[in-house]
C-alpha positions in Angstrom: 135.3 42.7 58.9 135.9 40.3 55.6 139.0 38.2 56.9 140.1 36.0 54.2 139.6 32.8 56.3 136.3 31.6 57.7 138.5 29.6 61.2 142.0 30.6 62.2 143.9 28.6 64.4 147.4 28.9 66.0 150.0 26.3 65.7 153.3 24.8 66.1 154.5 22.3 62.9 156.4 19.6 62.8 159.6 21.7 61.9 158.9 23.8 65.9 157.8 26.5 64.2 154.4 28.7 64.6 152.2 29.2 62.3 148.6 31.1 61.5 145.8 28.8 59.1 142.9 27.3 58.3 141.8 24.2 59.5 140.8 21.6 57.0 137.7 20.6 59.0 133.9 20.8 57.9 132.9 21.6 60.9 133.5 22.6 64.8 132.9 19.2 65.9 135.6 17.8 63.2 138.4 19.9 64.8 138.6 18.1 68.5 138.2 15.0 66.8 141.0 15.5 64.6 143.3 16.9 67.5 142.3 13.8 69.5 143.6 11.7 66.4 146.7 13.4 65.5 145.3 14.3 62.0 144.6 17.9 62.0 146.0 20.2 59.6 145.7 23.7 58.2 146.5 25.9 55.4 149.3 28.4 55.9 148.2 31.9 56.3 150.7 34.7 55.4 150.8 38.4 56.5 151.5 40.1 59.6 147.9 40.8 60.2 145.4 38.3 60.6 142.3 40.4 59.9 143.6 42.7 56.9 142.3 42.0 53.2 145.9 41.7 52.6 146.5 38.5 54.2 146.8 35.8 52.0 145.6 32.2 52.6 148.2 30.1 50.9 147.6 26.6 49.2 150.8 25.0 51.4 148.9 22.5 54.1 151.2 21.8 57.3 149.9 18.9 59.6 149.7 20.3 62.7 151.6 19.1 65.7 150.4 20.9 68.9 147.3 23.3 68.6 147.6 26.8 70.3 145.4 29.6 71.2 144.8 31.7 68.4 145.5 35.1 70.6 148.7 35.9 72.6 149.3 38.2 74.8 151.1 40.3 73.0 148.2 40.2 70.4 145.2 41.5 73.5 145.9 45.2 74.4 142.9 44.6 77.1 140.0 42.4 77.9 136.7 43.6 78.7 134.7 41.8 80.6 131.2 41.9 80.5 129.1 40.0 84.1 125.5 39.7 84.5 124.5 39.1 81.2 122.6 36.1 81.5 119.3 36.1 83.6 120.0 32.9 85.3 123.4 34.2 86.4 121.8 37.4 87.9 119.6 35.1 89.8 122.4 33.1 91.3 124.6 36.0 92.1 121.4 37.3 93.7 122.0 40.9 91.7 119.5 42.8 90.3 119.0 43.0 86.7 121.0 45.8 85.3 119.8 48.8 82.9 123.3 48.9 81.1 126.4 46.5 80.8 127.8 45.7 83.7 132.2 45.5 82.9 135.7 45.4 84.3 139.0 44.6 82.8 141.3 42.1 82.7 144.9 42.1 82.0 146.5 40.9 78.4 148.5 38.8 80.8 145.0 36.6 81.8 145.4 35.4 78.2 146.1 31.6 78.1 146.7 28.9 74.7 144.0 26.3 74.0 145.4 23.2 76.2 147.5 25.2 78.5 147.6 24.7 82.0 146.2 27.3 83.9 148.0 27.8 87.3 146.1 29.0 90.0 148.1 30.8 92.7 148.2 30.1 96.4 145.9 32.7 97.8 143.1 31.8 95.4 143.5 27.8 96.1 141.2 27.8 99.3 137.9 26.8 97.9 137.1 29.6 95.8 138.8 28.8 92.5 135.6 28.7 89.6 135.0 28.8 86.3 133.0 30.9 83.7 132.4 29.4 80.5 132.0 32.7 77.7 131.9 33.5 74.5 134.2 35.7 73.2 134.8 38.1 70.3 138.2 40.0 68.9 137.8 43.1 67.7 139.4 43.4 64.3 139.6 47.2 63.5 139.8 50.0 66.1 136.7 51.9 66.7 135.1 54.6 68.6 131.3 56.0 69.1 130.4 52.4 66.8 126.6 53.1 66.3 124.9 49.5 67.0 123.7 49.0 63.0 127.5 49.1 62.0 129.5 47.1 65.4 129.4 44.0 63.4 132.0 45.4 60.7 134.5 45.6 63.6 134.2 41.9 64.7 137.2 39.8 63.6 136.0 37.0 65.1 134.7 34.8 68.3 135.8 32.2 70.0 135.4 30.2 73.4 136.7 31.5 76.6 137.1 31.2 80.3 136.8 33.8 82.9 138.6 32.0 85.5 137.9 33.2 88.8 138.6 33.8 92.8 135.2 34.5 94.6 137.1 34.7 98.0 138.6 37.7 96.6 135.7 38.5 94.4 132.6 38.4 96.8 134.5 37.8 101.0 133.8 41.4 102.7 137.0 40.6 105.0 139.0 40.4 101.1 137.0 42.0 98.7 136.0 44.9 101.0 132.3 46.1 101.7 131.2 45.8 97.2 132.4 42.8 94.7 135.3 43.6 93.1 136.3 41.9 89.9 139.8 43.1 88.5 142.1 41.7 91.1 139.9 38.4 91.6 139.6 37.5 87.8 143.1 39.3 86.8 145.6 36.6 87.8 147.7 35.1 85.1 146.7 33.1 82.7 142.8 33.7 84.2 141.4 34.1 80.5 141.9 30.5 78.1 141.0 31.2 75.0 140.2 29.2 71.8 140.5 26.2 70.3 140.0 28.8 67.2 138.7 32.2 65.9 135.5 32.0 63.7 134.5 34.3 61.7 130.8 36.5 61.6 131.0 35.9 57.8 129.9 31.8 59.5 127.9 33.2 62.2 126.7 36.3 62.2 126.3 38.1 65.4 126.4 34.5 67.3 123.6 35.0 68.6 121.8 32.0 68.9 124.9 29.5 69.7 124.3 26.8 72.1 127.4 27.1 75.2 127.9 24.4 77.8 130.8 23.9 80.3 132.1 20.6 81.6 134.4 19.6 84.5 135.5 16.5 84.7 132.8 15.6 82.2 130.4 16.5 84.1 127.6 19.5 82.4 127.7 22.3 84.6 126.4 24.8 82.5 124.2 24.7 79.6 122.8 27.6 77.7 122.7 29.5 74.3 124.0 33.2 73.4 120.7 33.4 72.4 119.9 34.3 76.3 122.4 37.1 76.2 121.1 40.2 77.7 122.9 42.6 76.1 124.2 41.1 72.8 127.3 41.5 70.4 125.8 44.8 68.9 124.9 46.2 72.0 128.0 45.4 74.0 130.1 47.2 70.8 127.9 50.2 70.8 128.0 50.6 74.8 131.4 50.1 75.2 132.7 52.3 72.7 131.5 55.3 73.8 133.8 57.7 74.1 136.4 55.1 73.9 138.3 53.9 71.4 137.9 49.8 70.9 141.5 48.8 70.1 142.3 46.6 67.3 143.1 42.8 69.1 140.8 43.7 72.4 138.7 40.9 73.4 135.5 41.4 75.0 134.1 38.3 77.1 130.3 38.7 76.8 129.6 36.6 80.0 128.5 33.9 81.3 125.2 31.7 81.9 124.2 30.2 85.7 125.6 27.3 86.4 128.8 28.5 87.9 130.6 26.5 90.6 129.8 29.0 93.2 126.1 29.0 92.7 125.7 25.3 93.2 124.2 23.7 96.4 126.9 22.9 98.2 129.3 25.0 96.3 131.8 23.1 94.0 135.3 24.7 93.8 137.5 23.6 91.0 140.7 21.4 92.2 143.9 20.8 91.6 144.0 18.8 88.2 140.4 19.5 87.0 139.8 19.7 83.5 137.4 22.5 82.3 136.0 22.4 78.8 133.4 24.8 77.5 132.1 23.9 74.2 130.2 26.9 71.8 128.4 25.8 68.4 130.4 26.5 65.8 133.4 27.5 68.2 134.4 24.6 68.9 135.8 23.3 72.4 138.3 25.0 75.0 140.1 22.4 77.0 142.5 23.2 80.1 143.5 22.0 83.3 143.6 23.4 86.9 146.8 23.4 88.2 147.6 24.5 92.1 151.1 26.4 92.0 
């Protein structure tokens, strides 16, 4: 994919209306600090696709009032989700390594903006609410059989992500029943946060050597780099579109490194008004808060 930006973000200008662009920032780091301040802003993109040739990245420079996710629901036919794709993470989940990609699905309706609260619902309140900080990619063309030498030509972009999550109903026998299950324990609304922006492989490639760490509260939790990944961007592409067609806006979530709040001794369960932020190279931070509903 040759988008004509290199970082897209999602936004609502001073007039209340939404917009696509690029931010005027020289690098990740420059974006949050320029939110923080009030001073970011972004030159309009125009077309009704974000990843066609056709777009056309505009000259006109709107300040930007409140930053969004650069995904909406409407935008994600499906997530795939890829777990136990980071060796440390197999160790805490006391899996066994696997010989192919492990995945489930989430629902378009887990997708959350960049700042949003993210409301977890009463059954999944009881000390098993955690976090997953991931990195993410959008699939910018649809696809199908996508040999592994060519999967990078249908990456739009990446981005940061979260793959909030219920371990009660995830890993609890008397819930989950006698296996893990993942779809219903993951697939709540608003259970996927992405952003702050996307970024595009024309700046990095197969990110593939990006470091990702996730704070709560400020405090490190997890601390990694793609570079760990077990199965990586190519391979994930090729696997999963096997037989199946990749759709144009699906997001795959490539995993997530150890460090998660379940695996800590004692566990640590995210609360009502925690803040989660997991921070990529070259992605930029995510930023949302826990909110008990």
């Amino acid at each position: 994919m040759k988008p004509v930006w290199d970082r897209l973000v999602r936004f609502e200008g001073a007039d209340g209306k939404t917009y696509y662009g690029q931010p005027i920032i020289a690098s990740a780091d420059d974006l949050d600090k320029q939110v923080a301040a009030g001073t970011l802003q972004a030159k309009v993109l125009e077309g009704d696709d974000i990843f066609a040739e056709t777009a056309v990245l505009t000259n006109t420079t709107i300040n930007i009032k409140k930053l969004l996710g650069p995904l909406t629901a409407e935008d994600v036919p499906i997530m795939r989700c890829i777990g136990l794709n980071y060796m440390g993470h197999i160790k805490e989940a006391g899996r066994k390594t696997p010989t192919h990609p492990m995945y489930f699905l989430k629902p378009s309706t887990c997708v959350a903006d960049w700042g949003e609260n993210i409301p977890i619902p009463k059954l999944a309140q009881d000390d098993q609410c955690d976090y997953e900080g991931e990195m993410c990619l959008v699939i910018g063309k649809a696809g199908k059989d996508i040999p592994k030498e060519r999967a990078l030509e249908y990456v739009g972009g990446y981005l940061c992500g979260n793959d909030v999550s219920s371990r009660k109903w995830q890993r609890d026998p008397e819930l989950a029943g006698p296996v893990p299950q993942f779809n219903f324990s993951k697939g709540f609304d608003k259970y996927a946060p992405m952003g702050p922006m996307l970024v595009s492989p024309k700046l990095v490639g197969a990110a593939d050597n990006l470091p990702l760490q996730t704070r709560v509260n400020g405090e490190l939790r997890q601390d990694s780099s793609t570079a760990d990944l077990l199965f990586d961007v190519p391979a994930l592409i090729a696997f999963l579109s096997q037989g199946t067609t990749l759709e144009k806006g699906s997001v795959i979530m490539t995993g997530t490194p150890s460090g998660a709040g379940f695996g800590m001794k004692p566990p640590q369960w995210l609360k009502h008004g925690d803040t989660v932020e997991v921070t990529i190279g070259e992605l930029g931070t995510l930023r949302n808060k826990i909110v008990f509903t």
